[in-house]
C-alpha positions, -999 to 999 in steps of 0.1 A, spaced: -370 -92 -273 -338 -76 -263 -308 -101 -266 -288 -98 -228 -254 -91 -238 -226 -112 -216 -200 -99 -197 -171 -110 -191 -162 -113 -157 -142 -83 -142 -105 -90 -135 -80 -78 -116 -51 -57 -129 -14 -68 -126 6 -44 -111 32 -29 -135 60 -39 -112 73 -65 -90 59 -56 -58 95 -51 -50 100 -22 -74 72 -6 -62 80 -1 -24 113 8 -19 116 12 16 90 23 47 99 57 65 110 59 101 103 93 106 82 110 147 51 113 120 51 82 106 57 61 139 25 83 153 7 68 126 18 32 135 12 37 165 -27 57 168 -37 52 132 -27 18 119 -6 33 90 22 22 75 40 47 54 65 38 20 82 53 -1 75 39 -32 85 40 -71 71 74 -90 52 55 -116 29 35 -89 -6 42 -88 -27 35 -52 -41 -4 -70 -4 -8 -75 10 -4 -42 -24 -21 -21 -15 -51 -41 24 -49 -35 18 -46 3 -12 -73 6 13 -93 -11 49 -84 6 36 -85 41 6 -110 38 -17 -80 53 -56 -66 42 -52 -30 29 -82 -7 38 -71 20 18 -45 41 3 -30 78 0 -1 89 -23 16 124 -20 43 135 -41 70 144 -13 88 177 -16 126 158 -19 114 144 -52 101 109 -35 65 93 -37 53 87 -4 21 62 1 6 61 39 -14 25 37 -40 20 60 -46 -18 74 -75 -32 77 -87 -41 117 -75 -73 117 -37 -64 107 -21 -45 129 8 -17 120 30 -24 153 35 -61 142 43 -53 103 67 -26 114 81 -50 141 89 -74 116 105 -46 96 123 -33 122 112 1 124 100 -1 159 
């Protein structure tokens, strides 16, 4: 007989930062207020080190929202740019009301 090897349950990684670090600051720009607006996406810029598992978890925990997914480009002016998509149930409009982008 085959002895079943346990596993240890899987755990989540820490983010390298303090959710802080990683999002510096959301963009205001037409594009990224089309986004709140039709899309539900919020768009950061964020710290060049942070990987897409870092900045879900910084923005689930900042802003108390569910994250349905994220993209990262690597913006010509030398930023890192992450567009988060929320979840159905959070809502862009309110998160960048609260923020004061709109």
């Amino acid at each position: 007989m085959a002895e079943e090897e346990q596993q240890s349950p899987v755990q989540k990684e820490k983010p390298k930062f303090d959710p802080y670090q990683i999002v510096k600051f959301p963009l205001s720009t037409e594009k990224a207020i089309r986004q709140i607006e039709f899309d539900n996406k919020l768009t950061f810029v964020v710290h060049a080190r942070a990987t897409k598992r870092d900045v879900k978890q910084a923005v689930e925990e900042l802003f108390k929202v569910k994250v349905a997914s994220v993209n990262i480009q690597n913006a010509i002016q030398g930023q890192k740019r992450a567009y988060v998509k929320l979840s159905g149930d959070s809502l862009a409009s309110d998160v960048s009301a609260d923020l004061g982008l709109i």
